[in-house]
C-alpha positions as CSV (number, residue, x, y, z in Angstrom):
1,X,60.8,-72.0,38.4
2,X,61.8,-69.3,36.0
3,X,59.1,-67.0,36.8
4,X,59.9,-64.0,39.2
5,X,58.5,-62.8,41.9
6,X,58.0,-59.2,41.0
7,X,54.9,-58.0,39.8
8,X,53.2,-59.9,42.7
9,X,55.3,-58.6,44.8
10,X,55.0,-55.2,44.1
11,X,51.3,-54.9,44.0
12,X,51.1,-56.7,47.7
13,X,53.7,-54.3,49.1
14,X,51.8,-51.4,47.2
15,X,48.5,-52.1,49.1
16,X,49.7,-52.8,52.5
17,X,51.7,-49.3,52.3
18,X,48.6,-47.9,51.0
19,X,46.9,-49.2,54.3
20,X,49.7,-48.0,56.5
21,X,49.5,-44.4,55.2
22,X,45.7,-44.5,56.4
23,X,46.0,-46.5,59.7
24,X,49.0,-43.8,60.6
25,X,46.7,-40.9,59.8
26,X,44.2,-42.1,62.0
27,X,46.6,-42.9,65.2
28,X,48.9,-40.0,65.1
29,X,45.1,-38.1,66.1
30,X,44.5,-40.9,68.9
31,X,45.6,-39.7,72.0
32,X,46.3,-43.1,73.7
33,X,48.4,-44.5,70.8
34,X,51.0,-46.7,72.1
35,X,53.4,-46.4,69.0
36,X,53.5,-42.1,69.1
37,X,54.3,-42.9,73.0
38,X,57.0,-44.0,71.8
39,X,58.0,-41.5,69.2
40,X,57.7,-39.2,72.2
41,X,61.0,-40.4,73.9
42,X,63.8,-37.5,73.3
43,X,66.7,-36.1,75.0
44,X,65.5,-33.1,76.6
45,X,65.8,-34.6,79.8
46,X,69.0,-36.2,79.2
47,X,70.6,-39.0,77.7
48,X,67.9,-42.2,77.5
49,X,67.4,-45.2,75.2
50,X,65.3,-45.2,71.9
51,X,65.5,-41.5,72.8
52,X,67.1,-40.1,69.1
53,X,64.2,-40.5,66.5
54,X,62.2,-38.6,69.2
55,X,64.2,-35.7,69.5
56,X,64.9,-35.6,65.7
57,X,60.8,-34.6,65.5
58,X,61.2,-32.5,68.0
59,X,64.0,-30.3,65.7
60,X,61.5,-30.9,62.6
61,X,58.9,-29.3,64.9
62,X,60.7,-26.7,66.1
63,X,62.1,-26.0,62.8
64,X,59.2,-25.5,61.0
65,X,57.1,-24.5,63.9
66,X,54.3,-27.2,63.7
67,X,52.0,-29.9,65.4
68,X,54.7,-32.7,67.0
69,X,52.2,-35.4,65.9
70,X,51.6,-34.2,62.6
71,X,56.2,-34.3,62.4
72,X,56.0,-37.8,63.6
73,X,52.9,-39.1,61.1
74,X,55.2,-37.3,58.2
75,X,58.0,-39.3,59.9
76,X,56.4,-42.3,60.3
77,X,54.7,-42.3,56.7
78,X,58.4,-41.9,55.3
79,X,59.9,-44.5,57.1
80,X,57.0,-46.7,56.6
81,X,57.7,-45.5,52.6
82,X,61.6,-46.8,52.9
83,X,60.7,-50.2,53.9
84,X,58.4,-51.0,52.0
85,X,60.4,-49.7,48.4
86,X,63.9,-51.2,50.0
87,X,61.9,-54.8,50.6
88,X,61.1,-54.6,46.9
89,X,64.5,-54.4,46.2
90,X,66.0,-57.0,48.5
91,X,63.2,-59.4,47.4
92,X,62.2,-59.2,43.7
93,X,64.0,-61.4,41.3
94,X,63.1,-64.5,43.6
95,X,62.2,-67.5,42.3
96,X,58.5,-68.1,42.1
97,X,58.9,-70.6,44.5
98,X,56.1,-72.1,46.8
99,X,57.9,-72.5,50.0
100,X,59.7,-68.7,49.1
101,X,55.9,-67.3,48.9
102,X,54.7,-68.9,51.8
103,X,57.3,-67.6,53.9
104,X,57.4,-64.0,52.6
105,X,53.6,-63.9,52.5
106,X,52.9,-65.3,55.9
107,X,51.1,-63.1,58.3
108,X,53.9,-62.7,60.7
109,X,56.3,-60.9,58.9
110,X,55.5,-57.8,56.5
111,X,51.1,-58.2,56.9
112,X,51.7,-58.4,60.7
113,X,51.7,-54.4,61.5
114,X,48.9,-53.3,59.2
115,X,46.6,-56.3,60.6
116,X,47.6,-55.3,64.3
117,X,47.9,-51.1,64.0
118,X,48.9,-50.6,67.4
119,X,52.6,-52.3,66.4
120,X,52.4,-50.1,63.2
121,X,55.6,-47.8,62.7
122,X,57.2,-48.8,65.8
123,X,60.9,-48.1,66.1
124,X,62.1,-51.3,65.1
125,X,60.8,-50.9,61.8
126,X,64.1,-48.3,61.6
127,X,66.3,-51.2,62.7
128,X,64.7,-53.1,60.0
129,X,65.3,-50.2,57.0
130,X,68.8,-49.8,58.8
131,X,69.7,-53.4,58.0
132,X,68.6,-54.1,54.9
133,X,70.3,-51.2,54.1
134,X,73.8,-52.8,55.2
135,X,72.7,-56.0,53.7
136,X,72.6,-54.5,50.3
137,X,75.8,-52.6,50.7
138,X,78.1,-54.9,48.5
139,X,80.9,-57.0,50.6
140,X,83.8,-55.9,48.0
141,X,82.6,-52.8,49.2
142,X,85.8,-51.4,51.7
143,X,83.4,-49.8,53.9
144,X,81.1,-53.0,55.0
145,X,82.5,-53.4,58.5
146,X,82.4,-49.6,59.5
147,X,79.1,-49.9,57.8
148,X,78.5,-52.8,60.6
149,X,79.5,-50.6,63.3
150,X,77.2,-47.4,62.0
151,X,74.5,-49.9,62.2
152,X,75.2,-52.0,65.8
153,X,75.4,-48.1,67.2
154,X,72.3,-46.6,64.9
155,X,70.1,-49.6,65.8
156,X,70.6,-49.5,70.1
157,X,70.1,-45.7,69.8
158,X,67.0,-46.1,68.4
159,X,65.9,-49.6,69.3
160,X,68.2,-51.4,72.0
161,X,66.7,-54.8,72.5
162,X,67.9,-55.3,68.6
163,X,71.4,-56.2,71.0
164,X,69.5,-59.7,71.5
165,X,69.6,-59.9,67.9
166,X,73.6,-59.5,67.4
167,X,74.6,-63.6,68.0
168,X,72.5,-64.2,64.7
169,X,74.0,-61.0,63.0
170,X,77.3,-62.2,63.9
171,X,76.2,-65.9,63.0
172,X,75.3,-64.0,59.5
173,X,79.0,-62.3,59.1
174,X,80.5,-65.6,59.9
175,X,79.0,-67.3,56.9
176,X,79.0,-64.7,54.7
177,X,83.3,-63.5,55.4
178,X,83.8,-67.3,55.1
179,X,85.6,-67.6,58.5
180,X,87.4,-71.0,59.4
181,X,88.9,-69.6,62.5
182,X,89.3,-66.4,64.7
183,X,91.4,-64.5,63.3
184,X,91.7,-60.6,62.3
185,X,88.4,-60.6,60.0
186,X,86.8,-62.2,63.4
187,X,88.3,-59.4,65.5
188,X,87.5,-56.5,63.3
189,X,83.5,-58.1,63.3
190,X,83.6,-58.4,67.4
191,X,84.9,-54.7,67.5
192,X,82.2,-53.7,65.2
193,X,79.7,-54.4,68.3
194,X,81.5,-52.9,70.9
195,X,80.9,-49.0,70.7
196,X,77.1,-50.2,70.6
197,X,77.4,-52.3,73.2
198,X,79.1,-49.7,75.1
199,X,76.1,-47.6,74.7
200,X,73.9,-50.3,76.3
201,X,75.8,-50.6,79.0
202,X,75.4,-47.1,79.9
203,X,71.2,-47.1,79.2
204,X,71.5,-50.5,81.5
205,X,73.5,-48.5,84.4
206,X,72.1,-44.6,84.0
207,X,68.6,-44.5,83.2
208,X,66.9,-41.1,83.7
209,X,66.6,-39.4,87.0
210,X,62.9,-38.6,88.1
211,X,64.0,-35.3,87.5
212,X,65.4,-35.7,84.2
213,X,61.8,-38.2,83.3
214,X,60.2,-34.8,84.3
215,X,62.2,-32.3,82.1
216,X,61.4,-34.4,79.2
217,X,57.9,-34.8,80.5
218,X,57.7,-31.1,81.1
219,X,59.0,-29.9,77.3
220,X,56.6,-31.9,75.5
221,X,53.9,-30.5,77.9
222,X,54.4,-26.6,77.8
223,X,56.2,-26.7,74.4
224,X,54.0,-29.2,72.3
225,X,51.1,-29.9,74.4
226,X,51.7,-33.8,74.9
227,X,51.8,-36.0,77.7
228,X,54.1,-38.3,78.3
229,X,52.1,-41.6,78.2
230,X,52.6,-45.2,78.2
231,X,56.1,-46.2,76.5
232,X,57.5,-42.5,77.7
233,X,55.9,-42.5,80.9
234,X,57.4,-46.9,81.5
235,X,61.1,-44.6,81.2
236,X,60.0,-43.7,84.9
237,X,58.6,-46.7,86.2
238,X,60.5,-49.0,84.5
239,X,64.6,-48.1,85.4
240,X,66.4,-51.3,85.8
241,X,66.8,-54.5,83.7
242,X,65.0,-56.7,86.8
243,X,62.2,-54.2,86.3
244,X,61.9,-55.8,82.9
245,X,61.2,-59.1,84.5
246,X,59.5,-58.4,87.2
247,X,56.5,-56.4,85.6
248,X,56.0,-59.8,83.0
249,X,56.0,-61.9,85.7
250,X,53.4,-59.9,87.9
251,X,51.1,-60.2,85.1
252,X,51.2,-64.2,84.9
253,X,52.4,-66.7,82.5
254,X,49.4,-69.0,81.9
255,X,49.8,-72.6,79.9
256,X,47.3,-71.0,77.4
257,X,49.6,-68.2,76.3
258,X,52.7,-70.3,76.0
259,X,50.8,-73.4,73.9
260,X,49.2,-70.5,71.8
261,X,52.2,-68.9,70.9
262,X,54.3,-71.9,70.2
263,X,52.0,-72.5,67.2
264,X,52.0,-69.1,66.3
265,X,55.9,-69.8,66.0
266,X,55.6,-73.3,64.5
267,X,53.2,-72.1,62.2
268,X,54.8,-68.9,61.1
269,X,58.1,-69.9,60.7
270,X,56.9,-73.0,59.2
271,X,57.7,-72.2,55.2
272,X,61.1,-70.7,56.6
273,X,61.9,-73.9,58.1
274,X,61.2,-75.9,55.8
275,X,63.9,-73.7,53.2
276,X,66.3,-73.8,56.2
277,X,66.2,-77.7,56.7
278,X,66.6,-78.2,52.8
279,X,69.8,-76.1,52.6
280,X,73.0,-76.5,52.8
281,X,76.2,-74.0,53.1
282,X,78.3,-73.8,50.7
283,X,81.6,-73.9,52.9
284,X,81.1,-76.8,55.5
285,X,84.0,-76.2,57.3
286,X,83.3,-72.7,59.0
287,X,83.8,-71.7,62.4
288,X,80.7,-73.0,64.6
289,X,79.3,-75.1,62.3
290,X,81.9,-78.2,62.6
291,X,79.7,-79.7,65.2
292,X,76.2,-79.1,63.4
293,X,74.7,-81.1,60.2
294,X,72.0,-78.9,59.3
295,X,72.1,-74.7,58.8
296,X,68.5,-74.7,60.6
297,X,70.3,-76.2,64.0
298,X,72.9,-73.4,64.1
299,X,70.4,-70.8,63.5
300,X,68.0,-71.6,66.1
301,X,71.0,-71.6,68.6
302,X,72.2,-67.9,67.6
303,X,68.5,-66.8,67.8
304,X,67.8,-67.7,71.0
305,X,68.9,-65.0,73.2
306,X,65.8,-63.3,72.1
307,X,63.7,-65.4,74.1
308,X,64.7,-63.1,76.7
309,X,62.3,-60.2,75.2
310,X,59.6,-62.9,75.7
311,X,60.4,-62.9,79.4
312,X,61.3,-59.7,79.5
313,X,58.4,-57.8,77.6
314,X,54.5,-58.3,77.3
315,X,54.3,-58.0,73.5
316,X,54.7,-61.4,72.1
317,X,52.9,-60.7,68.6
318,X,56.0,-58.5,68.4
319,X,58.6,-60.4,69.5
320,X,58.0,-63.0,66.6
321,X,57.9,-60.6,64.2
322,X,60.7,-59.3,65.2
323,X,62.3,-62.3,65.3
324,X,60.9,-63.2,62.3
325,X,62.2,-60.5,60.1
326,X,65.7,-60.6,61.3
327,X,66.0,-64.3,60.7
328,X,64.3,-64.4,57.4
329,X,66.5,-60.9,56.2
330,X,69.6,-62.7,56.7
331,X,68.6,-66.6,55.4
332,X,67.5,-64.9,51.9
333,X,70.7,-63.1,52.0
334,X,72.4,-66.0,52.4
335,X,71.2,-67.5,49.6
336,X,71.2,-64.6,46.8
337,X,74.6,-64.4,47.8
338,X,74.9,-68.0,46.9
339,X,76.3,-69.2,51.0
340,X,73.1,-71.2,51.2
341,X,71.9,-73.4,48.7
342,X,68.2,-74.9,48.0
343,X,68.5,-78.9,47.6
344,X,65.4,-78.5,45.5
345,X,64.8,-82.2,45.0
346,X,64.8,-82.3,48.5
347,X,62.5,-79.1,48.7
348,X,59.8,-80.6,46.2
349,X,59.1,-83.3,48.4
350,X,57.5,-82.0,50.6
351,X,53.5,-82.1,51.2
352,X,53.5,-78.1,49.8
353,X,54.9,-79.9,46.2
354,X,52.4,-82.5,46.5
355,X,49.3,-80.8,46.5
356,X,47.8,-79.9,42.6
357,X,47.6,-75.6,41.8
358,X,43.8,-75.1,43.5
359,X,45.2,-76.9,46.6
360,X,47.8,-74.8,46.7
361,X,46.2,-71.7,46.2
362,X,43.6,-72.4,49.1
363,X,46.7,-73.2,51.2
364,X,48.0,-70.1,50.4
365,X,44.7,-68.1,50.9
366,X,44.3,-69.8,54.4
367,X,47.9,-70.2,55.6
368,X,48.8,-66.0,54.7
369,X,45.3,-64.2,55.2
370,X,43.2,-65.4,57.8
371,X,45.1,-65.3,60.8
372,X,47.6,-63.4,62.6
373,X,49.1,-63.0,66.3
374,X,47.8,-60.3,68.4
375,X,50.2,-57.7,69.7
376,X,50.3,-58.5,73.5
377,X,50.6,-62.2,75.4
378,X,47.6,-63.2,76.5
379,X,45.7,-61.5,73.3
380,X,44.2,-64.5,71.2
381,X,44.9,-65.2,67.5
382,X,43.2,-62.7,65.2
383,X,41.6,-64.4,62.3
384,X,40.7,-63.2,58.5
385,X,43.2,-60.1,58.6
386,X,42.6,-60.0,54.8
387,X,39.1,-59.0,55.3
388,X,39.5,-57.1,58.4
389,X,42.1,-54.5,57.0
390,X,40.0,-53.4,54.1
391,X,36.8,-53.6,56.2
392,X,38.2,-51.2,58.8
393,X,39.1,-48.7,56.0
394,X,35.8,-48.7,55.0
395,X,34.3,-48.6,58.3
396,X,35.8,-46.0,59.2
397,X,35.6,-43.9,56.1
398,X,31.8,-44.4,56.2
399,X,31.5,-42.9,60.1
């Protein structure tokens, strides 16, 4: 129990970055890429969601007078760069704990975008740097609610559906403020949200004009020589929230998609669970949690608005990742800053304690590197993405 984390830790992180830096270098040349779609959002037309980090590469581009694709690999390698060196900080000094590795080493959290490329270096990975970066701001610290604020606004500029994410955020500043009641601390944390909420409001009830969708089309077109494809072309096609629903529900819900991905959620989560449901908080008499015995029931209840981006979007392999991060972030912070606490006699008796080292290392092996969701809904379950990352490389290298 004494042993860290680290060194494994570091060398795992090393080699998926390693991989990232490839993959990117091959898809910012694709011309179909879904994630540089993305990237291609800016606010030449006018003002539009998820539109900043797009028009920040088109300044870069400008600036230096080069190829917007090669500004947004260099942007996305950097970013991808941040994570990964900021999750080395917010994780190493764990315990060398088996239900800790499990659920920082299973395939739907940090393995997820390198296995399935297409989500590589999407925005939300900037929400993710973006709050782990508040996270590790100290709480003495006086500037840790504005900081709260620079992040609700920062995150639904670049990334709005992260506003689904804000009950378990504010579940997290409950816990961690220690707050019995409402009073001003509650007010000052509610008021943190509302300039970024604001801003939702006004993507929700102004989307870009035709004409605007074209002006932005038309600058990428006759100043960079891009189309605007896929997720920049949906800002047309897709105005309205009920848009969001209907296009989901024109493709079909089937039985197989919802069984499949309830054990990709059951599964996943699974190690994280299992930490949840043998923890306790420290204070037992906070606000919301009166009524609820166990941390993992409370969670699960603050989390759930995001089951609207599952009727809302086709990328479920996302969704739980998504989900996934944000809910893992804020349980470890929890517990390094000592507001939830392992029963570990409880923890260790569990079937994961029970089996002998080999066991466990062929759980590991299987459970972490030989499966993983695909990006979209009805895509089936991807197996053996520790063989198939390594074997692209090579394939590709040898062409």
């Amino acid at each position: 129990m004494k042993k860290k984390l680290n060194i494994h830790l570091f060398f795992y992180l090393l080699v998926l970055l390693c991989f990232s830096y490839f993959f990117l270098f091959i898809k910012h040349q694709v011309g179909n890429d879904s994630t540089i779609s993305e990237w291609l959002i800016n606010y030449e037309g006018g003002f539009t969601k998820r539109g900043l980090v797009g028009q920040i590469a088109i300044e870069f581009a400008r600036l230096f007078e080069t190829n917007l694709r090669w500004v947004i690999f260099l942007l996305q390698s950097f970013v991808c760069t941040i994570y990964f060196l900021i999750l080395y900080k917010f994780f190493k000094n764990l315990k060398f704990e088996r239900s800790i590795i499990l659920s920082i080493f299973t395939p739907i959290f940090i393995l997820y975008p390198i296995a399935e490329i297409e989500v590589l270096a999407r925005k939300e990975i900037i929400v993710f740097i973006s709050f782990l970066i508040y996270l590790l701001i100290p709480r003495e610290n006086n500037l840790k609610m504005f900081s709260l604020a620079l992040f609700s606004i920062f995150s639904i500029l670049v990334w709005e559906p992260i506003i689904f994410f804000f009950p378990l955020i504010l579940l997290f500043e409950i816990i961690e403020n220690n707050i019995k009641k409402f009073n001003l601390k509650l007010l000052k944390i509610f008021l943190s949200f509302f300039p970024s909420l604001l801003i939702a409001l006004i993507f929700i009830f102004n989307p870009l004009t035709l004409e605007e969708h074209y002006n932005m089309s038309l600058v990428l077109k006759n100043e960079f020589g891009q189309d605007c494809y896929m997720s920049c072309a949906l800002l047309a096609s897709k105005t309205t929230v009920i848009h969001q629903f209907q296009d989901n529900f024109a493709r079909g819900y089937t039985f197989e998609a919802f069984f499949r991905y309830s054990l990709i959620i059951l599964i996943g989560f699974y190690p994280l669970f299992v930490l949840f449901n043998d923890s306790f908080l420290k204070y037992k008499d906070l606000l919301f949690f009166k009524s609820f015995r166990k941390p993992i029931n409370l969670f699960l209840i603050f989390l759930s608005p995001a089951l609207l981006l599952f009727v809302m979007g086709y990328d479920w392999g996302r969704w739980v990742n998504i989900s996934y991060v944000m809910t893992v972030l804020i349980y470890f912070q929890l517990l390094k800053n000592k507001n939830l606490i392992i029963n570990f006699s409880k923890l260790e008796n569990g079937f994961i304690y029970r089996l002998n080292k080999k066991k466990f290392i062929l759980l590991f092996i299987i459970f972490c590197f030989s499966w993983n969701p695909k990006t979209v809904m009805l895509g089936d379950v991807a197996s053996f993405p520790g063989y198939r990352i390594p074997y692209k490389v090579f394939k590709i290298l040898s062409n």
